[in-house]
VOBA-1610 file (N, C-alpha, C; in pm, whole numbers, padded with zeros to 5 digits, always signed):
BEGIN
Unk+04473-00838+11688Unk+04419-00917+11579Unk+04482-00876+11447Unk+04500-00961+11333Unk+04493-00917+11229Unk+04429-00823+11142Unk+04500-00770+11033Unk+04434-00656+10965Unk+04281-00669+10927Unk+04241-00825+10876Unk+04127-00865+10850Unk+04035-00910+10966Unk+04096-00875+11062Unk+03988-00906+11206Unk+04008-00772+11273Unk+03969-00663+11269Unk+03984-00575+11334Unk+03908-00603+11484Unk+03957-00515+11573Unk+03890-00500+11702Unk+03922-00338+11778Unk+03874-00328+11923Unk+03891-00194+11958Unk+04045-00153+11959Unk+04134-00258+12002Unk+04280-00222+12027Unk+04338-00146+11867Unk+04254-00241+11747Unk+04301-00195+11621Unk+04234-00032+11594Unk+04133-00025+11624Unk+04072+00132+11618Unk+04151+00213+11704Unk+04165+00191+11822Unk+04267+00317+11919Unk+04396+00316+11872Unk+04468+00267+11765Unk+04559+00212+11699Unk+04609+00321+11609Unk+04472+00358+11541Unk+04483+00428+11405Unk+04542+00594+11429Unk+04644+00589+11315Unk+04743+00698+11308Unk+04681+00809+11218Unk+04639+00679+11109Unk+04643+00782+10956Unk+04495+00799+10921Unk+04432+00855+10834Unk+04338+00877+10786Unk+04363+00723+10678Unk+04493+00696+10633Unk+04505+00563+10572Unk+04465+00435+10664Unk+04481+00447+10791Unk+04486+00349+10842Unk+04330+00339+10929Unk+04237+00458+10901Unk+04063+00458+10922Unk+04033+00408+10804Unk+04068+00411+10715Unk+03973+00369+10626Unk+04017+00181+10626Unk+04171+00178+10648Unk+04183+00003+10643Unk+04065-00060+10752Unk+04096+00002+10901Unk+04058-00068+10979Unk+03864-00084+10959Unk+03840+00014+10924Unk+03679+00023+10944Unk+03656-00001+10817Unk+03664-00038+10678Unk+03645-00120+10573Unk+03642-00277+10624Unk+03759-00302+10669Unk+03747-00476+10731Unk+03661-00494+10833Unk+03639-00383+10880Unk+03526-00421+11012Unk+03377-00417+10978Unk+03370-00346+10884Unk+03232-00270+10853Unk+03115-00377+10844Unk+03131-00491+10815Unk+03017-00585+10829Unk+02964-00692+10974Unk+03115-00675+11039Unk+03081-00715+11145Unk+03099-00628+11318Unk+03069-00457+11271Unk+03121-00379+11384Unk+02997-00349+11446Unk+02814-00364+11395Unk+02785-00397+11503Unk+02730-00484+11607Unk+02830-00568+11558Unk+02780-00719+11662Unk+02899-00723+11736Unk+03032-00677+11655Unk+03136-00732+11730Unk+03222-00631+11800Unk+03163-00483+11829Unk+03194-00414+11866Unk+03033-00344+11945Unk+02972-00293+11858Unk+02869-00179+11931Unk+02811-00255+12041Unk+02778-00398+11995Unk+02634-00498+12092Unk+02758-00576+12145Unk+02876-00597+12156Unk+02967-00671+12250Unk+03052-00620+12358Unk+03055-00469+12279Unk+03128-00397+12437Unk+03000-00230+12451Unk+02877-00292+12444Unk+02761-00200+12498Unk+02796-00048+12449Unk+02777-00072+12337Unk+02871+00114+12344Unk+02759+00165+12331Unk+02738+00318+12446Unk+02592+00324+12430Unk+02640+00502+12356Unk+02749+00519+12334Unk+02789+00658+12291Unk+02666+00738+12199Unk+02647+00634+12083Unk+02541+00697+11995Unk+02433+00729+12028Unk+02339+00664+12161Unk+02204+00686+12207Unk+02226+00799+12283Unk+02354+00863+12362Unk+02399+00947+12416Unk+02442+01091+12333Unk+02499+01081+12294Unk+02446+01178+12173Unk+02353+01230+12067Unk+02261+01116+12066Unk+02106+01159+12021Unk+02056+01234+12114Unk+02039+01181+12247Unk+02012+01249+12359Unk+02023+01381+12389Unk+02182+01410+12445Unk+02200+01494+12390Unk+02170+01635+12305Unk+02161+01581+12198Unk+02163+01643+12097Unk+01975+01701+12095Unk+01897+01604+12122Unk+01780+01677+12145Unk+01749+01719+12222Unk+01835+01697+12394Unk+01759+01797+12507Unk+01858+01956+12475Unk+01918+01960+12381Unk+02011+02091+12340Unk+01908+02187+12235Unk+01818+02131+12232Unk+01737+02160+12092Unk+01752+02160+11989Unk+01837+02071+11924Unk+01868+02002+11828Unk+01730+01951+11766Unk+01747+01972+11629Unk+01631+01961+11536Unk+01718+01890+11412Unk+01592+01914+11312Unk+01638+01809+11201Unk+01766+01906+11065Unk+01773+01810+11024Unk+01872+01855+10851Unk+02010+01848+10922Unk+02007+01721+10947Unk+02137+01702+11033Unk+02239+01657+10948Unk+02372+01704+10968Unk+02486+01619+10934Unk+02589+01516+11052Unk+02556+01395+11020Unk+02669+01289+11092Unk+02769+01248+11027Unk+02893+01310+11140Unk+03011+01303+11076Unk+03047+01159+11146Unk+03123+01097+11081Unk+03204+00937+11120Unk+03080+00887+11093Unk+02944+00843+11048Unk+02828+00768+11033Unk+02824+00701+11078Unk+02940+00577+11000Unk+03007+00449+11046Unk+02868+00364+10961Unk+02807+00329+11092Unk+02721+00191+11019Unk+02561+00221+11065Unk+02539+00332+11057Unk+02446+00418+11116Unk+02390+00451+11269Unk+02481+00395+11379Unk+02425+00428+11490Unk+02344+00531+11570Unk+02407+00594+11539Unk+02375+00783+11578Unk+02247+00826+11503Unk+02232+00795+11370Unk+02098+00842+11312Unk+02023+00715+11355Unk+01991+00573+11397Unk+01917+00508+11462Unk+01807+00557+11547Unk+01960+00605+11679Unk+01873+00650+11792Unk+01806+00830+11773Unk+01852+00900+11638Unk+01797+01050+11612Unk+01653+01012+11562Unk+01643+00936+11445Unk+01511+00854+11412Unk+01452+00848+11468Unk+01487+00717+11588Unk+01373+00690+11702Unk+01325+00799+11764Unk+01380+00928+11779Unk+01316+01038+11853Unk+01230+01102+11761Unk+01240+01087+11652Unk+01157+01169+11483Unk+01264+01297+11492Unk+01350+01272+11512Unk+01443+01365+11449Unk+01492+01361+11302Unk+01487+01422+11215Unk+01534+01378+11072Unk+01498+01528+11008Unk+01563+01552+10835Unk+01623+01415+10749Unk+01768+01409+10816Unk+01820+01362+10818Unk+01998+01314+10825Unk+02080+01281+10689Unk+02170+01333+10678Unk+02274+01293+10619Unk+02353+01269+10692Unk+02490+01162+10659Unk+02573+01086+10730Unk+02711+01090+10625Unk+02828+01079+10644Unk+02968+01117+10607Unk+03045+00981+10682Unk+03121+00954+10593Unk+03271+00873+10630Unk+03332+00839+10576Unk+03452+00819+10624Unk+03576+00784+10550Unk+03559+00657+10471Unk+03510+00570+10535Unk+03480+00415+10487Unk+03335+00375+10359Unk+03396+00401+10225Unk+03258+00369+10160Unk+03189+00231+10217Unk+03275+00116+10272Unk+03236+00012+10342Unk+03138+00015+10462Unk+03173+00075+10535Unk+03061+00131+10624Unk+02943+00209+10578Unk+02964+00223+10504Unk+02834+00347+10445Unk+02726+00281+10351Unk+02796+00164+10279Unk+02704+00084+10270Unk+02628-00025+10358Unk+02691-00030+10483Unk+02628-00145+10587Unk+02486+00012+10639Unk+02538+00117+10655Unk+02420+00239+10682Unk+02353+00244+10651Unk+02393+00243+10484Unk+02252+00258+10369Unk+02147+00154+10381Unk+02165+00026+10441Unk+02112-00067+10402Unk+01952-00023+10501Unk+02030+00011+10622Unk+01908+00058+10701Unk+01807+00198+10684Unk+01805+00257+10598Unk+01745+00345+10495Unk+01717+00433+10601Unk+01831+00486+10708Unk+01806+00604+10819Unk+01841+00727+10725Unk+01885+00721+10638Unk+01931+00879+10605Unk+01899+00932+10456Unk+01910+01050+10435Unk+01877+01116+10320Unk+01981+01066+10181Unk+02068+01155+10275Unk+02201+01155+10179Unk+02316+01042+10258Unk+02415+00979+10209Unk+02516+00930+10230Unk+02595+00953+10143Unk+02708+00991+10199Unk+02880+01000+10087Unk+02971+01026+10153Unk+03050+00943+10113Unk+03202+00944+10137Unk+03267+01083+10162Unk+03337+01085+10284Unk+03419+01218+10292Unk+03507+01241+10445Unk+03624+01275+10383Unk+03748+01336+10483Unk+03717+01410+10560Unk+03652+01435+10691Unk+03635+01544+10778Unk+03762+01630+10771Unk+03900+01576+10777Unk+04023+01656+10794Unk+04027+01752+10705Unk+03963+01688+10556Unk+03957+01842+10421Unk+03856+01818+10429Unk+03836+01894+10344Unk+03691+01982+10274Unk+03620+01885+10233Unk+03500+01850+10261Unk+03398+01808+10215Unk+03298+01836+10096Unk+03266+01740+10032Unk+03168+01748+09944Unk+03025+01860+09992Unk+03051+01957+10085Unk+02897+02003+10101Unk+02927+02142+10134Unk+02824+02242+10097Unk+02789+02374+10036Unk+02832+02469+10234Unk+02828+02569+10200Unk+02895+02696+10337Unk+02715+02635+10361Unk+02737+02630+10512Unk+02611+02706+10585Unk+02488+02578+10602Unk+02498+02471+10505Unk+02377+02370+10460Unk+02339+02398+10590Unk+02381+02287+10708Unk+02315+02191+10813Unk+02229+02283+10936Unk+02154+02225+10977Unk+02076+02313+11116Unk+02137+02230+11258Unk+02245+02065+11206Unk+02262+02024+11315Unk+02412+01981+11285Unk+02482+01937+11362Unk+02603+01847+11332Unk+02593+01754+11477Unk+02634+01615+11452Unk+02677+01540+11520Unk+02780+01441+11514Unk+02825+01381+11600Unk+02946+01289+11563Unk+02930+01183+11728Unk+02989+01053+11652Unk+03001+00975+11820Unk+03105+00877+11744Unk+03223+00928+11855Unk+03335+00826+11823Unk+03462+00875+11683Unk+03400+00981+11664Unk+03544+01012+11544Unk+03644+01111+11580Unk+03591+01184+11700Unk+03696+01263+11724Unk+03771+01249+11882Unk+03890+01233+11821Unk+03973+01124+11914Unk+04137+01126+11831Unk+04213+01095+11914Unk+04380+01063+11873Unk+04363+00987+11733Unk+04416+01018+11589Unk+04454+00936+11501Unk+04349+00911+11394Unk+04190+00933+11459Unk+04088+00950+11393Unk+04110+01074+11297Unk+03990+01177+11364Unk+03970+01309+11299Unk+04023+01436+11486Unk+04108+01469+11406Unk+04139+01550+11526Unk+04098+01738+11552Unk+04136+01814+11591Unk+04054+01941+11631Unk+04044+02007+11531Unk+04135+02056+11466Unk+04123+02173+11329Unk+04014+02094+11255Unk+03906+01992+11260Unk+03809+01956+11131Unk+03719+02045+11205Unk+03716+02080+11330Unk+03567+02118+11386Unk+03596+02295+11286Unk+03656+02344+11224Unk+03624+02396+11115Unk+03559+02398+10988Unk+03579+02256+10944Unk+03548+02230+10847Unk+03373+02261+10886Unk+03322+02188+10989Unk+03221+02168+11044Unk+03152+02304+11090Unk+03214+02363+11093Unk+03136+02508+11121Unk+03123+02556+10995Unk+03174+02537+10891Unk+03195+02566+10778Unk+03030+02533+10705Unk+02989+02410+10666Unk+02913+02353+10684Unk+02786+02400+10766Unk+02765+02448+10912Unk+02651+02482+10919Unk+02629+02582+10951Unk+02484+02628+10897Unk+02406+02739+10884Unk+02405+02826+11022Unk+02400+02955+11036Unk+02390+02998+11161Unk+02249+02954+11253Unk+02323+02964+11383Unk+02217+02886+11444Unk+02266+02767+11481Unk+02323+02672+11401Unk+02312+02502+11383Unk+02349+02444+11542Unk+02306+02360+11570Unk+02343+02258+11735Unk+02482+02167+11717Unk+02531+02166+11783Unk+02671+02052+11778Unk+02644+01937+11871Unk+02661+01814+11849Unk+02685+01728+11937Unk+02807+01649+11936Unk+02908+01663+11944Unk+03024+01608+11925Unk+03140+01543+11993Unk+03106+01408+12040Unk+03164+01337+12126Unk+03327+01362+12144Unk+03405+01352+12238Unk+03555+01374+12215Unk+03600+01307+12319Unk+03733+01165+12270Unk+03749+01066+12395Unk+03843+01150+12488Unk+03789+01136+12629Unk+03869+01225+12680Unk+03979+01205+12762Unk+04053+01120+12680Unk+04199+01059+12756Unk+04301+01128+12630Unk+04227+01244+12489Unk+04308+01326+12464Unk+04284+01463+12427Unk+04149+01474+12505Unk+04093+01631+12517Unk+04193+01720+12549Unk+04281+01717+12607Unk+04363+01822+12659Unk+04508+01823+12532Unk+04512+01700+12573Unk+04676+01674+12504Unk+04686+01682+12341Unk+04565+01634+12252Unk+04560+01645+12145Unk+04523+01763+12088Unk+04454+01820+12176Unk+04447+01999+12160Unk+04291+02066+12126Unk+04220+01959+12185Unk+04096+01994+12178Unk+04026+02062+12230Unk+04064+02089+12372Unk+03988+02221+12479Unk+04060+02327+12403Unk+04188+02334+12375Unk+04230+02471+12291Unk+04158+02498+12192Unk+04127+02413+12100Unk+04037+02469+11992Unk+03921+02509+11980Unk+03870+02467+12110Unk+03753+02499+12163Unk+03728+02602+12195Unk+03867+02702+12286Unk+03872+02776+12360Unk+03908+02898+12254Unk+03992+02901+12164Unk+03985+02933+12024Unk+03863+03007+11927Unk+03754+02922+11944Unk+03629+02957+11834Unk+03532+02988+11918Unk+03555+03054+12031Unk+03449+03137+12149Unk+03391+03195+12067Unk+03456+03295+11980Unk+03373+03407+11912Unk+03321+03335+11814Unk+03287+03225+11780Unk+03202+03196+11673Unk+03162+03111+11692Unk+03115+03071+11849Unk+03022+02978+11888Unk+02988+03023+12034Unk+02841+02959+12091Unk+02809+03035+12242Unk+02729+02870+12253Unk+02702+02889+12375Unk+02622+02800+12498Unk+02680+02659+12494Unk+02832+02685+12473Unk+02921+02561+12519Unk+02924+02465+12624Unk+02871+02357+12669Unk+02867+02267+12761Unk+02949+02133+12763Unk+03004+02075+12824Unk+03076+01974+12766Unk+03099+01836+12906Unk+02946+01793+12879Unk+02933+01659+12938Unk+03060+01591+12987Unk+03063+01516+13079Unk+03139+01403+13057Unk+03071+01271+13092Unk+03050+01172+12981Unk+03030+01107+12985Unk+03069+00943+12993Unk+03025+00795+12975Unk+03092+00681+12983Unk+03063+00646+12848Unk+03165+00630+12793Unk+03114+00552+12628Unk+03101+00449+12607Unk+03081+00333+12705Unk+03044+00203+12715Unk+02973+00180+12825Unk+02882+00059+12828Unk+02815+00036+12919Unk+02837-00054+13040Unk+02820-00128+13106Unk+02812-00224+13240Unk+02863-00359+13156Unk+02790-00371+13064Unk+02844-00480+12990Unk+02996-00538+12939Unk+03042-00408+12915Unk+03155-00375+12840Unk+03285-00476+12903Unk+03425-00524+12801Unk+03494-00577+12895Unk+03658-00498+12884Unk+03755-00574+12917Unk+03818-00506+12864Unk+03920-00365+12921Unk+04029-00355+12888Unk+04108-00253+12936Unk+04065-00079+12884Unk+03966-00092+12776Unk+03859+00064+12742Unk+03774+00026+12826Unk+03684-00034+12885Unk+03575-00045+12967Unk+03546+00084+13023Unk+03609+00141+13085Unk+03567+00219+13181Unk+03540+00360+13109Unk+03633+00375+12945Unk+03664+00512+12899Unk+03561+00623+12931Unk+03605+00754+12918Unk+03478+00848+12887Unk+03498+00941+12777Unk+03396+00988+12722Unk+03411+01140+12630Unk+03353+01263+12690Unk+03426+01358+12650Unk+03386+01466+12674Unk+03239+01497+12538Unk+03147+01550+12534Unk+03052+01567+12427Unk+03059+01727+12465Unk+03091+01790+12321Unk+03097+01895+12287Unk+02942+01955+12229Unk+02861+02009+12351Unk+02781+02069+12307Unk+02778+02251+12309Unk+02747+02285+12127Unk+02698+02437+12168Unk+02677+02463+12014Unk+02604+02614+11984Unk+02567+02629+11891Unk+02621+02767+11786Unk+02653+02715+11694Unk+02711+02786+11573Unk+02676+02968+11558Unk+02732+03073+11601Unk+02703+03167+11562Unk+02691+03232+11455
//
């Protein structure tokens, strides 16, 4: 599709941190009808999940926000407050609209973020870490960010867990993280159509030492 019609082929597409913010600005008003509720992506309810049978609690940070999925289904459990992060101020206003979160603001997972050593008790993410998105060295930034103790839930597509260098980095920050588990899951549902249909992520669960 065109730049102004984005779709999934245009998201698995993206190279640059320039080219997340094109694609998911043009999408941002119509990504979840024409993406989340058309190819069943159930990633975000899966990482709420997740994230609370891990014991995941509230003062969460969601990285990639997007258009609030992930804090939806944390809500529905009374998980909260949430703050939410992304590249796309466009998306962040389709989020805000649904008044799931505390804080919202704009920010580069790849650098440094707008937020203080140590804040969060949680981090989550569904769908940003992946080829071309946000790739392994941010899960620094992100430890950076939370407080000892904090829960991770952090989806990772796993057609470049290995190759993009994400089990290494993983394998890397042993000493400053414990009770590592790492699901594999389907990031779309029965519904889904399509040559991604079938994809899975790995979900990076464990907690911040």
């Amino acid at each position: 599709m065109s730049q102004n019609t984005p779709d999934l082929e245009s998201a698995y597409a993206i190279e640059t941190p320039g080219d997340n913010r094109r694609v998911y600005s043009a999408w941002a008003e119509t990504y979840d009808k024409t993406f989340a509720q058309d190819m069943d992506y159930r990633m975000p309810a899966v990482i709420a999940e997740l994230y609370r049978q891990s014991g995941g609690a509230g003062n969460i940070l969601d990285i990639g926000a997007g258009t609030g999925l992930v804090a939806k289904f944390l809500a529905d459990a009374g998980i909260g407050p949430i703050d939410g992060t992304d590249i796309s101020p466009e998306m962040l206003i389709v989020a805000g609209k649904k008044r799931l979160y505390r804080r919202l603001f704009e920010g580069d997972a790849t650098r440094r973020l707008d937020v203080e050593d140590g804040t969060y008790d949680g981090i989550v993410s569904s769908g940003t870490f992946t080829l071309g998105h946000v790739g392994p060295d941010a899960i620094d930034e992100l430890l950076r960010v939370a407080a000892p103790g904090a829960r991770f839930a952090l989806s990772i597509n796993a057609k470049h867990f290995d190759k993009a260098g994400f089990k290494a980095k993983l394998d890397s920050i042993q000493g400053r993280i414990a009770d590592l588990a790492l699901p594999e899951v389907a990031i779309y549902g029965e519904k889904a159509t399509g040559d991604h249909a079938g994809d899975t992520a790995f979900v990076a669960l464990f907690r911040r030492l």
